[in-house]
C-alpha positions as CSV (number, residue, x, y, z in Angstrom):
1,X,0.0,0.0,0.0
2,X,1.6,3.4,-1.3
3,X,2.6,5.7,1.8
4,X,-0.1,8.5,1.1
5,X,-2.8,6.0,0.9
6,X,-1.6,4.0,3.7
7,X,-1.6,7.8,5.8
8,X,-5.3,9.0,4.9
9,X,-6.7,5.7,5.8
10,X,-4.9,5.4,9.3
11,X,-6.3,8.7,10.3
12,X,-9.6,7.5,9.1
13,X,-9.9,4.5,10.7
14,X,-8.6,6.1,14.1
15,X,-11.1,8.9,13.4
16,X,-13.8,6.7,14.1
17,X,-12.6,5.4,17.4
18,X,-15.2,6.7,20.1
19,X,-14.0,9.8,21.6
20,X,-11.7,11.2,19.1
21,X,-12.0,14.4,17.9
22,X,-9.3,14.5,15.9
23,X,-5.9,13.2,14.9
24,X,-2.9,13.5,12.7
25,X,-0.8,10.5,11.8
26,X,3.2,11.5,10.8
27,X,5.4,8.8,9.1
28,X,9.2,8.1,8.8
29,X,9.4,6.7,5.8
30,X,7.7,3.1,6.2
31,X,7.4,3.8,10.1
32,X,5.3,5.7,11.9
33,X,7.0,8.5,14.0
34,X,4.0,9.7,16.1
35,X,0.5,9.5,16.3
36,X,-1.8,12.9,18.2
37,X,-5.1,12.5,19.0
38,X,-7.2,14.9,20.2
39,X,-10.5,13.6,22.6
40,X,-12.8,14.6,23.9
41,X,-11.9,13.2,27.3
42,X,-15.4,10.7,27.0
43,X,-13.6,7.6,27.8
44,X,-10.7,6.0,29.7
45,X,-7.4,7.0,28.1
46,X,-5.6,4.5,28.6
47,X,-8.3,2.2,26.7
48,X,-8.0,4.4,23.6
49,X,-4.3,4.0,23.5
50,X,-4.4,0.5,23.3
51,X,-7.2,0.5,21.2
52,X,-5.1,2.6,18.8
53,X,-1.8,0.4,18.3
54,X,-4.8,-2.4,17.7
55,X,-5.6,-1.0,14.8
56,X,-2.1,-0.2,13.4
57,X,-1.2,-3.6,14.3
58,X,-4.6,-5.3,12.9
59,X,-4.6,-3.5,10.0
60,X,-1.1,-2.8,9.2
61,X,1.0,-5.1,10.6
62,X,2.9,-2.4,12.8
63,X,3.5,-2.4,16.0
64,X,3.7,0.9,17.9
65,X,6.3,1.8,20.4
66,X,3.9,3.3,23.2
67,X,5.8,6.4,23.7
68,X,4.8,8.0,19.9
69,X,1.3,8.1,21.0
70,X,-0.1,11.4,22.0
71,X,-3.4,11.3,23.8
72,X,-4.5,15.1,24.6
73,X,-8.2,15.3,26.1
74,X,-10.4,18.2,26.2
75,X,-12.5,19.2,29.2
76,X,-10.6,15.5,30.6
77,X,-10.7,15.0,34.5
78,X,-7.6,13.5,36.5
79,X,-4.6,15.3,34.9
80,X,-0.9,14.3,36.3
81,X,0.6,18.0,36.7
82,X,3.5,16.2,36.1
83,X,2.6,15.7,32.5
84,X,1.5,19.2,31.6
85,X,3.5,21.9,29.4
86,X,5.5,24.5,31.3
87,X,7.3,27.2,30.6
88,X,11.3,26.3,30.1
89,X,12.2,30.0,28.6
90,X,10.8,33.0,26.8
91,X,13.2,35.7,25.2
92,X,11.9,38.5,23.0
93,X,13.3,41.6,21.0
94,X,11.7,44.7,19.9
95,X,12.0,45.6,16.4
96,X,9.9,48.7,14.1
97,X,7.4,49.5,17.2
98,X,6.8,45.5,17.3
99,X,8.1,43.1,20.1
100,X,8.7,39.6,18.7
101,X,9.0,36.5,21.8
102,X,10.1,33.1,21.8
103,X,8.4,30.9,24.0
104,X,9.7,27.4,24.9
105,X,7.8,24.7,26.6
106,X,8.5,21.3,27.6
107,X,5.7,18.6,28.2
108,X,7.4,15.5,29.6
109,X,9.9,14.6,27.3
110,X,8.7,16.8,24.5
111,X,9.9,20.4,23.9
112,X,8.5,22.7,21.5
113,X,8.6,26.5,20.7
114,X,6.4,28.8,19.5
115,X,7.0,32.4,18.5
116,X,4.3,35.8,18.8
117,X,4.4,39.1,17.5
118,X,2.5,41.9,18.5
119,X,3.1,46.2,19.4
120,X,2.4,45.4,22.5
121,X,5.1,43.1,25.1
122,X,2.2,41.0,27.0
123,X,0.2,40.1,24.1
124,X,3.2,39.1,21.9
125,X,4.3,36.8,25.2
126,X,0.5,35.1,25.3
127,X,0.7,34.4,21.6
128,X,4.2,33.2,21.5
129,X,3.1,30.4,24.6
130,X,0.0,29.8,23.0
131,X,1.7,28.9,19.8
132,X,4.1,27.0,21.9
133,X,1.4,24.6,23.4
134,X,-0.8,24.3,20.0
135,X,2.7,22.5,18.4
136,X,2.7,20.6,21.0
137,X,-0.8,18.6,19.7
138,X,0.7,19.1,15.8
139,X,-1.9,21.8,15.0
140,X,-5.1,19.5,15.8
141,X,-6.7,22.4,18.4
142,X,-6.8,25.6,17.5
143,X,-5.5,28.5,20.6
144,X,-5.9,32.2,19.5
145,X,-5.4,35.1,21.7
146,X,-8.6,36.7,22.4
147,X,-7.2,39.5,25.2
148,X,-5.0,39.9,27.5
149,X,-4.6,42.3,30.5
150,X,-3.3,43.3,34.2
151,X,-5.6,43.7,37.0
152,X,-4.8,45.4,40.3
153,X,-6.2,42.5,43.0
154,X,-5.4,42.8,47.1
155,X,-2.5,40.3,46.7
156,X,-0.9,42.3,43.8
157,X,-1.1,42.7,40.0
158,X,-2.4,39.8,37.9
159,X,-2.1,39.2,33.9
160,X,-5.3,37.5,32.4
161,X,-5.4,36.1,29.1
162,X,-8.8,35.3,27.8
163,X,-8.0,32.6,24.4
164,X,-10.3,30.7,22.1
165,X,-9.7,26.9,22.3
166,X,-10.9,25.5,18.6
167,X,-12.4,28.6,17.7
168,X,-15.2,28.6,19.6
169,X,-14.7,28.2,23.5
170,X,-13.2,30.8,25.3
171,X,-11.2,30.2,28.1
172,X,-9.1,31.9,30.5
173,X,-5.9,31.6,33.0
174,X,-4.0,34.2,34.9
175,X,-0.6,34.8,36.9
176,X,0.6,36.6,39.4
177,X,2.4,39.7,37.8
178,X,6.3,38.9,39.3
179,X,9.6,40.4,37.6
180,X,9.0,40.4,33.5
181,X,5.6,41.1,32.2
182,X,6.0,39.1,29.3
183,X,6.5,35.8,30.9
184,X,3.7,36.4,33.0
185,X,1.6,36.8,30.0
186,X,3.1,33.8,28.7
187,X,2.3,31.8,32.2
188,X,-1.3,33.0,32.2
189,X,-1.9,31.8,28.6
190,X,-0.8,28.4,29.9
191,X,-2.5,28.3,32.5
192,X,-5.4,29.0,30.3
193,X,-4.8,26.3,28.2
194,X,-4.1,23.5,31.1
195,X,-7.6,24.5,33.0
196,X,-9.1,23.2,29.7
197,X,-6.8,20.0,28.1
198,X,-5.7,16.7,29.8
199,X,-2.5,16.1,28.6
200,X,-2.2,12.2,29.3
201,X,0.7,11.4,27.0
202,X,3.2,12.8,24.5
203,X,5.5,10.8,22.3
204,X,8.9,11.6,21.9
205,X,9.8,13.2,18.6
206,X,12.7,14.9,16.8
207,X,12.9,17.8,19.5
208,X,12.9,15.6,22.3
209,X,14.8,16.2,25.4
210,X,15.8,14.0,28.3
211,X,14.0,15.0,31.4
């Protein structure tokens, strides 16, 4: 079976596993280098997993190394913290009247960047961390900055970031304003992102790191 063909109808068959939303299938030549699935958090986990390496092993004779499965589940219950993206570094410059960041996150053994851009510090650090964690699923869910301000509260300044997960939902995470604004925008656009996905597993790809 040619490689294209072989591609379209693994992500179809997985597509119509219960629970998935979505899901992207990337190969290495004749191998398959990772699998991300997006669910909606309906069922155990752990079931889907091993209900998809039954069907790459049933209908292609392949059998998956567990670790290039990504399970990420939306609106999920029981997240490991352990397993959930946070923020390794964020750098920016300011070029033209526009501040461009880098934002680096690391999910277990995974690390991705992702890069905003915006006339205004905070915004351009939300974007860049939202872009960050959106690699991090290979494109699957949608994050878009929405707004993002400081609020004076009786413990101190606080940056909200209000994002729209698969362009529809809003949702919404904050951090406490501490040293560079910038992070903190990126930290509450995190934090907006892990009130709202269960990330259960993410497979080791080229930009892997050891933890």
């Amino acid at each position: 079976m040619a490689l294209p063909t072989k591609a379209v109808e693994a992500e179809e068959i997985l597509g119509r596993l219960a629970g998935v939303e979505a899901v992207r299938v990337e190969w290495l030549g004749d191998e398959v280098s990772r699998v991300h699935v997006l669910s909606r958090g309906l069922r155990d986990t752990a079931r889907l997993e091993h209900d998809i390496m039954a069907v790459f092993e049933q209908h292609f004779g392949v059998v998956l190394d567990p670790s290039v499965v990504s399970v990420v589940a939306l609106y999920g219950e029981g997240a490991d913290a352990s397993s959930r993206p946070r923020l390794v570094s964020v750098s920016w410059t300011r070029s033209r009247g526009f501040v461009e960041v880098a934002c680096r996150l690391k999910a277990g053994p995974v690390a991705t960047e992702g890069r905003g851009r915006d006339a205004l510090a905070g915004r351009a650090g939300a974007q860049a961390a939202l872009a960050a964690a959106e690699s991090l699923v290979a494109g699957l869910v949608r994050l878009e900055l929405v707004d993002l301000v400081a609020s004076d509260t009786p413990v101190g300044p606080v940056a909200l970031a209000v994002a729209r997960l698969g362009g529809e939902l809003l949702i919404t995470g904050s951090a406490v304003v501490e040293g560079d604004f910038v992070e903190c925008a990126a930290k509450a656009a995190l934090d907006a992102v892990n009130r709202r996905l269960l990330w259960v597993a993410l497979a080791a790809g080229p930009e892997a790191e050891s933890a």
